[in-house]
N, C-alpha and C positions, 0 to 999 in steps of 0.2 A: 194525595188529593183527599177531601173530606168530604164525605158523605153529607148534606146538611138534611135530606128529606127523604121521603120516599119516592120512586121512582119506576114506571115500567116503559121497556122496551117490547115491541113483535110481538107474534100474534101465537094463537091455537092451534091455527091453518096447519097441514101437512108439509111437509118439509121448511116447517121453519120454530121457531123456541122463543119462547115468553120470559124476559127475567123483568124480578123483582129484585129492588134494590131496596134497602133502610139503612140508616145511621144505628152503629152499635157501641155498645160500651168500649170494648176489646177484640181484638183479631175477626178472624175472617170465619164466617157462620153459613156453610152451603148446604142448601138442601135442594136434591137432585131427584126429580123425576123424569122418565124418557120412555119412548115407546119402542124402543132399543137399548134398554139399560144391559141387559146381559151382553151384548156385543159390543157396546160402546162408552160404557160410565166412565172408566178408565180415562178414556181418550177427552171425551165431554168433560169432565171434570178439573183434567189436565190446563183443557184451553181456559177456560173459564178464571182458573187462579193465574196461570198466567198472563192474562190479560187484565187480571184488577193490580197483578204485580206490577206490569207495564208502567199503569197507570199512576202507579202511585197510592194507592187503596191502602189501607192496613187497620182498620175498621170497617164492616157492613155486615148485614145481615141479607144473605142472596139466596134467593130460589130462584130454580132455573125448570119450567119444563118444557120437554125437548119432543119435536113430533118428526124428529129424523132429519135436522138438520146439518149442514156441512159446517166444517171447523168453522169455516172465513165468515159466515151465517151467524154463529154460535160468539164470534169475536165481537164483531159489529155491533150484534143488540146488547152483548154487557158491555161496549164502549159508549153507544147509545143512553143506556141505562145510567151510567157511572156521571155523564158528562151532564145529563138532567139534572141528576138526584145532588153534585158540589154545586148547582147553579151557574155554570158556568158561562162567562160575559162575551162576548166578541167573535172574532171565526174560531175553529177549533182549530190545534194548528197539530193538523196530517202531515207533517214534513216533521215533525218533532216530538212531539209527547207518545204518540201514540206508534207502534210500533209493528 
C-alpha cells in the first residue's frame, strides 16, 4: 500500500498513542516515543512494523507517541493512520487486508 500524504491517528490522552504517518523515499522510518519506553519499546515497536507489514507498507515515515497503550490500541491507530494517508476509497475491508 502507498503512503500518498501525510496522516495522523489517536490522541495525547492517557492510555492511548498518536501516530504520524508521511510518504518516504525508501523503507520504513520509526521514531518512537512512550511514557513506557523502558518496559515496553520492544513490544510497541514490534506491533507497529508488523502491522504497516500487514498492510502492505514498505515506504513511510512513522512516529509513534505512546501514552500507555495496549497492542490492539497501538494496531488500530497505525491502521487508521496507513488507510488515511494511501487515500483509501470505499469500506475498508476487515475480513481481508487487514489482519
Amino acid at each position: 500500500m502507498d503512503i500518498k500524504r501525510g496522516a495522523v491517528s489517536g490522541t495525547l490522552e492517557s492510555s492511548d498513542v498518536q501516530v504520524t504517518i508521511e510518504p518516504a523515499a525508501n523503507g520504513i522510518w520509526l521514531e518512537l516515543s512512550s511514557s513506557v519506553m523502558n518496559q515496553y519499546s520492544r513490544q510497541i515497536r514490534q506491533v507497529v512494523l508488523n502491522t504497516l507489514s500487514n498492510l502492505g507498507v514498505e515506504r513511510a515515515n512513522v512516529t509513534v507517541v505512546d501514552r500507555g497503550a495496549l497492542d490492539s490500541t497501538i494496531k488500530a491507530r497505525v491502521e487508521c493512520a496507513v488507510f488515511r494517508a494511501s487515500e483509501w476509497e470505499g469500506a475498508i475491508p476487515w475480513q481481508g487486508l487487514v489482519k
